[in-house]
Every structure is written in structure tokens, then in C-alpha cells.
C-alpha angles and dihedrals in degrees: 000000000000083000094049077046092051101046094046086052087050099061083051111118097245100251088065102043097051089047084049099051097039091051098044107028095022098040099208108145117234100266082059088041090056096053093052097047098036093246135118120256088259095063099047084059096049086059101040085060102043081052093059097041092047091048098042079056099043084055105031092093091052131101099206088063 
């Protein structure tokens, strides 16, 4: 299952998948993301978002989720 999880966040673009990590395994919240990433808080959301929804597509076809 942590392998079907690494590959979907993989085919991530990779603004998505670093607000995603930094949000979920890092567990910064998004005024902390943005600085880090240069972004408004706005945008860190956006992608956040977009994360969640890409990945919950990208699983959505598997048994295992």
C-alpha cells in the first residue's frame, strides 16, 4: 500500500506534491508552507487541494484504497 502511495505522489507536479508533503507528513500548516515555497497562503491551498483531489483520482481505481 506505502509503494501504490509513493508512486501516485510521484506523478504529482511538484508544487503539489511538496505542499502536499509538507502539509500531511510534515505537518506544517499552510502560512509556514508559503514561506517555504515562496507562495501566498492561497496558493498553498490551491495546491493542497488540487493534491488531494489528483491523488484521490489516481486511487481511486485501486483495491488496496
Amino acid at each position: 500500500m506505502a509503494k501504490v502511495l509513493k508512486d501516485a505522489l510521484e506523478n504529482l507536479p511538484v508544487s503539489q506534491k511538496t505542499a502536499f508533503i509538507l502539509s500531511k507528513y510534515e505537518e506544517l500548516n499552510q502560512k509556514q508552507i508559503a514561506a517555504i515555497m515562496n507562495n501566498s497562503e492561497g496558493a498553498v491551498e490551491q495546491l493542497i487541494f488540487r493534491a488531494k483531489n489528483n491523488l484521490q483520482k489516481q486511487l481511486s481505481g485501486r483495491k488496496n484504497f
